[in-house]
VOSE-237334 format. One line per 10 residues: number of its first residue (from 1); their letters; for each residue x, y, z of C-alpha. Coordinates in steps of 0.001 Angstrom, whole numbers, plus 524288, in hexadecimal, padded with zeros to 5 digits. Each point is the difference from the previous one (the first is absolute). Example, Ala and Ser with C-alpha at 12.3 -4.5 7.8 and 13.67 -1.06 7.14 Angstrom:
BEGIN
1 = AS = 8300C:7EE6C:81E78  8055A:80D70:7FD6C
# end
This chain:
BEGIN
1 = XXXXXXXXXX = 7F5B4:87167:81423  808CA:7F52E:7FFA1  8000F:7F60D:80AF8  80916:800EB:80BFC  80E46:7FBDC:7FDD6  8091F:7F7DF:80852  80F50:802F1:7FDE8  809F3:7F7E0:8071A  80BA4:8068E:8051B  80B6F:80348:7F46C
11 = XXXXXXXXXX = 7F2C3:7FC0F:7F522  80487:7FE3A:7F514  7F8CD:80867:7F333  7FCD7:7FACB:7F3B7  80298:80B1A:7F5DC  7F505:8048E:7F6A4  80785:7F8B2:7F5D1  80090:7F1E5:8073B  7F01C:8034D:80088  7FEE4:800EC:7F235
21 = XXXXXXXXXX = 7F379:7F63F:7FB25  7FC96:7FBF3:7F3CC  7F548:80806:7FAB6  7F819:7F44D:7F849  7F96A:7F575:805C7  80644:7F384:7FECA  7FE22:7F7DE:7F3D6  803A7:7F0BF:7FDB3  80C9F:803CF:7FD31  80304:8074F:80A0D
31 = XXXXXXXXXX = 7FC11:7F5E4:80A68  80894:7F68B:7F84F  80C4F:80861:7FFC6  7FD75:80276:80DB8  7FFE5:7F130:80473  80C62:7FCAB:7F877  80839:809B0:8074A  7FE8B:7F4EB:80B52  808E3:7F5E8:7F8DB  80B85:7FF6A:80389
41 = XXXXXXXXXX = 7FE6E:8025B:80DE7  7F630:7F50A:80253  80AE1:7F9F0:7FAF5  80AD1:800FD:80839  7F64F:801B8:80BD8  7FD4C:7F2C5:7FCBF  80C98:7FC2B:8021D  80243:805BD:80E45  7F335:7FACF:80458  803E5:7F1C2:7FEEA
51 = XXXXXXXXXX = 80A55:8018E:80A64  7F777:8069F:8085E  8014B:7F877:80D71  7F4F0:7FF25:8061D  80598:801D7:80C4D  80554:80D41:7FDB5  7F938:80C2B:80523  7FBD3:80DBF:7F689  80A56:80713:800E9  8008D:80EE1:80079
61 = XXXXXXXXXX = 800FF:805A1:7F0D6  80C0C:80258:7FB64  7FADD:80B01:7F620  7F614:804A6:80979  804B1:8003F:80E84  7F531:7FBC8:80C1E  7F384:804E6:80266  7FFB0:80E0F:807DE  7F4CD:800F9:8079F  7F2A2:8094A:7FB9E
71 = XXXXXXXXXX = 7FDDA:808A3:80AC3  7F2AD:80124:7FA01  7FE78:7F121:80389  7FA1D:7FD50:7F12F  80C63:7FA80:7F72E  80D83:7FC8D:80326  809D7:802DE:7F619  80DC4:7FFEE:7FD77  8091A:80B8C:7FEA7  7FC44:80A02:7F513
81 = XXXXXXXXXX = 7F467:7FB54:7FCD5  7F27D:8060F:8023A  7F128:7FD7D:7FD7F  7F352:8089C:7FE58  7F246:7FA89:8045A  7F660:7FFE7:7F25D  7F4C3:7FA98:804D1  7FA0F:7FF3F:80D79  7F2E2:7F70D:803FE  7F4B4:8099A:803A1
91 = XXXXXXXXXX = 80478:80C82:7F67D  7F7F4:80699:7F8A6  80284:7FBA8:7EF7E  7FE51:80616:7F2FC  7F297:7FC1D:800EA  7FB2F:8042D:80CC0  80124:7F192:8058A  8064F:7FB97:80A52  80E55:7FB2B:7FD18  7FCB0:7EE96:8030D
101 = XXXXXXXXXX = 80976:7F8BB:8091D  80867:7F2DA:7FDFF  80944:803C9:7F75A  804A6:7F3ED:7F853  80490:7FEA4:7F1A6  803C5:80A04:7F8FF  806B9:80542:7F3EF  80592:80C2A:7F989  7FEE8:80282:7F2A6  80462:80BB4:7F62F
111 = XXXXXXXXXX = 7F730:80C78:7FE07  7FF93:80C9C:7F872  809E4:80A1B:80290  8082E:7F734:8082F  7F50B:7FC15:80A48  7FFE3:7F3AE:80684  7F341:7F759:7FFC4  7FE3E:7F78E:80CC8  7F52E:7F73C:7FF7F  7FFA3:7F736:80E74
121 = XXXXXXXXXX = 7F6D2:7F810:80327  7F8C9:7FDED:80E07  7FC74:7F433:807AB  7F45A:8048A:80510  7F344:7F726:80342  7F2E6:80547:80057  7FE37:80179:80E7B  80CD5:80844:802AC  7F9B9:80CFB:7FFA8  80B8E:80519:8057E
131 = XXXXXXXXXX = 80836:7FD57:7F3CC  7F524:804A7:7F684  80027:80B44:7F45D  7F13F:80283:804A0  802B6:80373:80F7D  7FE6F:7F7B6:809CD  7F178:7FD33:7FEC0  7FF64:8018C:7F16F  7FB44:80D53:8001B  8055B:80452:7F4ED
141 = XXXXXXXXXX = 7FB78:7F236:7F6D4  7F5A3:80AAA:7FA59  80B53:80603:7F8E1  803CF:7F4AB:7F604  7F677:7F9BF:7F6FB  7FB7D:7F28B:8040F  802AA:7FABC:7F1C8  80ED5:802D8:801DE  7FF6C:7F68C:80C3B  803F1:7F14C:7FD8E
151 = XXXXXXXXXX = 7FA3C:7FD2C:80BA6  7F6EE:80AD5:806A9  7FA7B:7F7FA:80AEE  7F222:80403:7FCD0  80547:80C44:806F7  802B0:7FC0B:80D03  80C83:7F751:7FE57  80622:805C2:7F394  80E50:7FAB4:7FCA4  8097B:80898:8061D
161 = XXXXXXXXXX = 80C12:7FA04:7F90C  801DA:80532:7F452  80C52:809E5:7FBB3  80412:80D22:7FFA9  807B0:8074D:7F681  80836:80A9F:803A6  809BA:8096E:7F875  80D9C:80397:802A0  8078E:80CA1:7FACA  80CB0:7FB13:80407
171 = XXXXXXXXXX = 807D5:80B8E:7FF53  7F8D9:80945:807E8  7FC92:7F3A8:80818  7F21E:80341:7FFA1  7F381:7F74E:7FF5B  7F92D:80740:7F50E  7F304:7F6B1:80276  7F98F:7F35B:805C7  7F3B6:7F983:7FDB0  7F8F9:7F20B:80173
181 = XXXXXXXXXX = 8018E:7F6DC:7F225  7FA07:7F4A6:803CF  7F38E:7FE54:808AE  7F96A:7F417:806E2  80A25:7F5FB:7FEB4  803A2:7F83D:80CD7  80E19:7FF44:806EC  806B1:803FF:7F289  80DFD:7FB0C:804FF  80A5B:800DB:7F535
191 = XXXXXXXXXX = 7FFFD:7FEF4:7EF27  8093C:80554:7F501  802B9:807D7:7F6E2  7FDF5:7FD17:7F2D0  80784:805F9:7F25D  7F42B:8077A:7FA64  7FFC9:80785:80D85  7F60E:7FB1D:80913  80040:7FA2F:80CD9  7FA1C:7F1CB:80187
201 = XXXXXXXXXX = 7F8EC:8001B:80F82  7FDA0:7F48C:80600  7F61E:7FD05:80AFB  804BF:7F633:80B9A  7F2DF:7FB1E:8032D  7F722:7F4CB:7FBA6  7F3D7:805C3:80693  7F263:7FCDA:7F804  7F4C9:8089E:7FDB1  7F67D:7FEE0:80C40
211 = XXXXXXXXXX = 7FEC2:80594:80CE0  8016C:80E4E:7FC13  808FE:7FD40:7F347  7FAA5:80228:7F492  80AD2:7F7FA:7F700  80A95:7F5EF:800F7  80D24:8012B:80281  80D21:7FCA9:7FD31  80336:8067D:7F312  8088D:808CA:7F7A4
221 = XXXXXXXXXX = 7FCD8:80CA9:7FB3A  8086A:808DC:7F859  80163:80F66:80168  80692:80831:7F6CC  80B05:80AAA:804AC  7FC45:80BDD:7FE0A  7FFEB:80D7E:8049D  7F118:804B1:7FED8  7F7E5:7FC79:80C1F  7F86D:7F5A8:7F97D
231 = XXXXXXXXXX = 7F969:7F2BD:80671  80461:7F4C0:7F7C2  7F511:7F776:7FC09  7FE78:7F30A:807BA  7FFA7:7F610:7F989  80451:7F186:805AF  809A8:7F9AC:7F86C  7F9E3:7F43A:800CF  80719:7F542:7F740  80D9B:804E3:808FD
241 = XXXXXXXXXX = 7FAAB:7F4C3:807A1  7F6B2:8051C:80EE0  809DB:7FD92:80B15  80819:80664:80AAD  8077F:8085E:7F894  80ABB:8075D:80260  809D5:80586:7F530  800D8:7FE50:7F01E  80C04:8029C:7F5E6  7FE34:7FFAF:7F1AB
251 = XXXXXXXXXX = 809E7:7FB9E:7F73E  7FF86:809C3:7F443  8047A:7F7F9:7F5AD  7F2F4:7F5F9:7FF4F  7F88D:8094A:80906  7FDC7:7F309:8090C  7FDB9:80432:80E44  8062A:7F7CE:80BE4  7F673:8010F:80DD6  80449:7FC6C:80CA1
261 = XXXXXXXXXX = 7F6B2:7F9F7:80B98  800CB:803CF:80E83  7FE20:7F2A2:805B0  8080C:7F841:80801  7FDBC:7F5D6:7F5CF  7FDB7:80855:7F449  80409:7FE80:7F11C  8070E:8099B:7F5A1  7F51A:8006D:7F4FB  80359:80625:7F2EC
271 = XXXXXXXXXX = 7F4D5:80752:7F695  8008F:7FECD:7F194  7F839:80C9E:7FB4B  7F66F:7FC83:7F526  80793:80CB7:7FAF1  80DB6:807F0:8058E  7FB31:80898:80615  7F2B5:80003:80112  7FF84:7F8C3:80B37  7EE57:8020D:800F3
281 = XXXXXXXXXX = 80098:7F6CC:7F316  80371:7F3A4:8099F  80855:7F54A:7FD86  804A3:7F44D:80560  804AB:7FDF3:80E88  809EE:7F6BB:80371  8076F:7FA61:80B8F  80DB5:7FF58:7FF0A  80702:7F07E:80394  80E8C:7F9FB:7FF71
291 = XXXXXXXXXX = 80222:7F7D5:7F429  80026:7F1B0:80747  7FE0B:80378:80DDC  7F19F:800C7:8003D  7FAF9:8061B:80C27  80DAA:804F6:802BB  7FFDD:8082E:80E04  808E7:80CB5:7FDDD  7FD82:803E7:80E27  80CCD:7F8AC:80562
301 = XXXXXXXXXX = 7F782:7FE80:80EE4  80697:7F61C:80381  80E13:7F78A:7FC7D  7FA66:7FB13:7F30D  80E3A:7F9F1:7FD12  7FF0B:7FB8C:7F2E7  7F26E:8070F:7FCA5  8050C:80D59:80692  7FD49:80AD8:7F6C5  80F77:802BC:7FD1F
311 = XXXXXXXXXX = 80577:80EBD:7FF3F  80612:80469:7F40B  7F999:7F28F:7F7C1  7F91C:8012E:7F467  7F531:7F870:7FEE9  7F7CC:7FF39:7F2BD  7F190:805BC:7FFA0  7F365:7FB8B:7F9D3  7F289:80521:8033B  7F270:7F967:802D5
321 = XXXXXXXXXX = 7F376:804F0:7FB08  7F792:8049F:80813  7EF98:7FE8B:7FEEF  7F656:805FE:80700  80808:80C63:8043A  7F59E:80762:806E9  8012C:7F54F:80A03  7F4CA:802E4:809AD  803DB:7F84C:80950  80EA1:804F1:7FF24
331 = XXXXXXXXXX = 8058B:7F38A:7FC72  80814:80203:7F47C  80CF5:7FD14:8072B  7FAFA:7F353:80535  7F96B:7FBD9:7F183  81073:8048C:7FB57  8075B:7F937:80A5A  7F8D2:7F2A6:7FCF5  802B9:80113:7F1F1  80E97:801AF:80246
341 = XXXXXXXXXX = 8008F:80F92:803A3  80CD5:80548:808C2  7FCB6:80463:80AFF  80453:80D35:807C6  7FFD3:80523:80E17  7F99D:80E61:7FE85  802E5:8042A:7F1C4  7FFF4:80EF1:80304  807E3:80B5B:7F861  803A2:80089:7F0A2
351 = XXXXXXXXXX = 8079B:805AB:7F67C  802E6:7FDD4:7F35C  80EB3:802C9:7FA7E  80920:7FD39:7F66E  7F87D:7F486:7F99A  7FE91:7F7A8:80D8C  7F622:80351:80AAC  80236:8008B:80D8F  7F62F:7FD5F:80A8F  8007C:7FF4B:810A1
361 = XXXXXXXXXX = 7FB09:7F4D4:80730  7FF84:805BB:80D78  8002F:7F558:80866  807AD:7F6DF:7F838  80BCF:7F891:8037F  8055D:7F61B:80BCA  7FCDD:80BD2:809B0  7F4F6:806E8:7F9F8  8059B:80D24:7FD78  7FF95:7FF33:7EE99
371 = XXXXXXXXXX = 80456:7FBCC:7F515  80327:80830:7F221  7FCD8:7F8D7:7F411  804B3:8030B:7F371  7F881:7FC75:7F447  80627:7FFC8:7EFCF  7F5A6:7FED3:7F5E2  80082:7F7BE:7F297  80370:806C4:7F4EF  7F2C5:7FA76:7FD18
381 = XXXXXXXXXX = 7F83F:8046B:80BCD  7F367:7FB48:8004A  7FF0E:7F833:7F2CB  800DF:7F27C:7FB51  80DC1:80227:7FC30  8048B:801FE:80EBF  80003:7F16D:80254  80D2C:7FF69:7F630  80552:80AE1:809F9  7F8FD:80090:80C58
391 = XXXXXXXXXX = 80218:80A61:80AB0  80884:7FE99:80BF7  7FF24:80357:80EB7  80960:80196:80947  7FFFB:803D5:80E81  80627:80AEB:800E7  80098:80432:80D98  7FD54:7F811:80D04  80744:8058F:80A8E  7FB9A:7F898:80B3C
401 = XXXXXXXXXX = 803C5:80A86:80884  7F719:808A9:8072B  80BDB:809B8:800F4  7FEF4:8015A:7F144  7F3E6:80192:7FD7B  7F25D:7FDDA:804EC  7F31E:7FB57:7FA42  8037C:808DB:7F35B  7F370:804A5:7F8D7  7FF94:809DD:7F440
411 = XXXXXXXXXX = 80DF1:80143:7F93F  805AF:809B0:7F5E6  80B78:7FE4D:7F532  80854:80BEB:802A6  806BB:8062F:7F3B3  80CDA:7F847:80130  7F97F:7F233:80224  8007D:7FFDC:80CCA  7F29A:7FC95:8093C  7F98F:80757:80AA2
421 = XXXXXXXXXX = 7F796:7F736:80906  7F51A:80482:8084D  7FDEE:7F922:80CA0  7F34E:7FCE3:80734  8058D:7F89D:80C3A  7F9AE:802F5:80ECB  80984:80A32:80542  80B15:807B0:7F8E1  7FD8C:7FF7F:7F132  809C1:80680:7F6C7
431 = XXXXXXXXXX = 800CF:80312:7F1BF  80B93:7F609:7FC77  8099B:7FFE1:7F59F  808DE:7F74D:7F71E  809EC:80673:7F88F  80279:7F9AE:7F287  80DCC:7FBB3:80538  7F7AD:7F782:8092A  80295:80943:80D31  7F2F6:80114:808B5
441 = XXXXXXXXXX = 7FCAE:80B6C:806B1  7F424:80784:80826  7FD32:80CC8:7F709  7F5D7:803E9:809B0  7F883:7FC6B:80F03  7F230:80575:8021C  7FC0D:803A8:80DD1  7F367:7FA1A:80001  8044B:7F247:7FEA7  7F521:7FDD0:7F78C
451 = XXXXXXXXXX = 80237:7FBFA:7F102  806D7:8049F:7F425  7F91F:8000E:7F2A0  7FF64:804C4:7F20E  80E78:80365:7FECA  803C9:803A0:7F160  80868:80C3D:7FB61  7FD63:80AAC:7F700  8018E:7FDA4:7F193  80D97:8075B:80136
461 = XXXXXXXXXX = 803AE:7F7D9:80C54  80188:80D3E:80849  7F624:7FE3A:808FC  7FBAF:7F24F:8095D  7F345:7FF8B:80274  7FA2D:7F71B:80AFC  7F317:7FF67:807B6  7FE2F:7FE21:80F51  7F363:7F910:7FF94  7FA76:7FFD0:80D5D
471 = XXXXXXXXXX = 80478:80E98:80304  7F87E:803DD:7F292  80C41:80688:7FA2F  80861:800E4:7F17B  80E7A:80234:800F7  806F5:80852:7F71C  80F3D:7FC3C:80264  80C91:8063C:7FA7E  80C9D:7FED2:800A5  80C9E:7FB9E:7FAED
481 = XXXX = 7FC99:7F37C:7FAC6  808E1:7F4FD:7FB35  7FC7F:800D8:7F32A  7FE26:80E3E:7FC59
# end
């Protein structure tokens, strides 16, 4: 039976033909065609946003309308549109265990027969029974194999992070299945989705074996999409450097994979693979640094005057190896900063479009509440060559205006280059917008007043997805988007 279903008053219906998936799972090409439909309207977004005041409050949408009030108190929506709840902390899955709370990270990829694969993570630590796919005292740990545990916790503190994978028949609106892919992993926050259709999870801890834990943490791991109930195997990527993590993007061309680190004074790293797209061969990790501004502070704290961090400048990118990247005593951004590393204020969401890559500092900027940077490989990413045409960064976005937006988090690309921010501030947080003509907007207000994550959209762009993480709950949301 499919899950209950919340229509606003006057919803408005997507027709079986706007539902329409692709019935192949996405190949390199595919992911490429659909990052360059984002051109042109990063480009003229860019435009709007530098005359942004800072001053100025979010206005209501003009192509959406105000929020209306859910009188089921879970999300606030404007006219027309409607969501369904997927997935709900403490349901019974697929596989008989228990559905695991914290929704974070999350992404939707293309299945048989026009399915949608979700694969979200959870930010789960070992001692939040409450949140676990076992039950609240484990009770159920007897029904997984220990060998398909990271981290089993010699069976009394087994990882509780991990991710689920759930499947989506979009036109009947029906959750066909969902079941755990990942087991024994610690606080798995965000990742990203790569082009050979898996989902790269990263674990926001630097905890080490002892005391109960079996293993060290702070790793990748990488699970593919699929639609058979099947525990991916976990294995630590281990040369992707052993640090707070929080969300990946892979450029396809070289295969090279960009990392951000959830630290008030964290680095952007960048992984070479050994070989695209076999990211358990290794490679090399590397921090990334401003050609002659060594030690350069992208956080804009405080009225830098000449060494602010300037919106809309290009600055020109090299990158600094990086030894040692299992780091036990989680140092790595320290050992980069001293040899001439950037450094960023929370390094959070991800997303990979259009040949730049986009991440979220959440508490960047002169008021703390984010920054958007925008990255543009070399045409000879992550070779010697690069050096004759390095890479530039920009800051994108830096409102300085709590009005705007608050401590944003995970982000999304929508289909016509616009963004979708999530915020993780202390009271109201909202699902906010940019419109490629530059025009900021609140798509959606949760009643719980706790955090946004894992927004992305269906392969077709149909369909929003988004995660309420302390409630335990995955968003389904449609409506007469911008860009359909």
């Amino acid at each position: 039976m499919p899950l209950p279903v919340h229509i606003k008053p006057a919803a408005f219906v997507l027709s079986r033909n706007n539902l329409f998936m692709r019935t192949h799972s996405p190949s390199r090409r595919s992911f490429l065609k659909s990052a360059g439909i984002v051109s042109a309207g990063f480009l003229t977004m860019q435009k709007a946003i530098n005359i942004l005041n800072a001053e100025e409050s979010l206005p209501v949408s003009n192509a959406y309308g105000p929020l209306i009030a859910d009188p089921a108190k879970v999300l606030d929506l404007p006219e027309g549109f409607d969501y369904q709840v997927l997935s709900r902390v403490g349901r019974t899955m697929s596989d008989k265990l228990i559905t695991p709370g914290n929704h974070d990270g999350m992404a939707a990829f293309a299945g048989d027969r026009g399915r949608i694969i979700l694969v979200c993570n959870h930010e789960t630590n070992p001692d939040q029974g409450i949140a676990s796919p076992f039950g609240i005292k484990n009770e159920l740990l007897n029904k997984v194999d220990k060998k398909k545990f990271y981290d089993y916790g010699f069976g009394e503190l087994p990882g509780l992070g991990g991710t689920t994978t759930l499947v989506y028949d979009p036109k009947r609106r029906r959750v066909e299945k969902q079941f755990l892919s990942l087991a024994g992993t610690h606080r798995n926050c965000a990742g990203g989705l790569t082009p050979w259709n898996s989902w790269v999870t990263c674990e926001e801890s630097v905890r080490l074996a002892g005391e109960g834990i079996e293993k060290d943490h702070g790793y990748n791991f990488e699970v593919p999409a699929t639609m058979r109930p099947k525990l991916a195997e976990p294995i630590p990527l281990k040369d992707m450097g052993r640090f707070n993590h929080e969300a990946i993007a892979v450029e396809p061309e070289s295969g090279v994979v960009y990392q951000t680190e959830d630290r008030g004074d964290g680095l952007i790293y960048r992984f070479i693979p050994n070989v695209p797209g076999k990211l358990q061969k290794g490679g090399r990790l590397q921090a990334l640094a401003i050609r002659s501004w060594v030690g350069c502070d992208t956080r804009n704290w405080k009225d830098l005057s000449i060494n602010e961090f300037k919106l809309g400048q290009s600055y020109e990118v090299e990158w600094i190896d990086m030894d040692n990247p299992e780091a036990p005593l989680d140092d790595l951004r320290y050992r980069g900063f001293e040899a001439g590393a950037a450094r960023f204020a929370r390094g959070e969401g991800m997303y990979y479009s259009d040949n730049r890559v986009f991440w979220i500092c959440t508490n960047g900027g002169k008021i703390l509440k984010g920054q958007v940077f925008a990255y543009t490989p070399s045409p000879y990413e992550g070779t010697e060559k690069e050096k004759e045409s390095p890479a530039k960064l920009e800051l994108y976005l830096e409102p300085n205006n709590g009005e705007i937006v608050e401590m944003c988090d995970n982000l999304d690309v929508t289909p016509d280059g616009g963004l979708l921010l999530c915020e993780d501030g202390d009271e109201d947080n909202f699902l906010v917008g940019v419109t490629p003509d530059g025009e900021w907007f609140k798509l959606a207000r949760n009643a719980y007043g706790n955090e946004f994550a894992g927004a992305c959209h269906s392969p077709d762009g149909t369909i929003v997805f988004v995660n309420i993480q302390k409630a335990g709950l995955t968003l389904a949301i449609t409506g007469p988007f911008a860009w359909l």
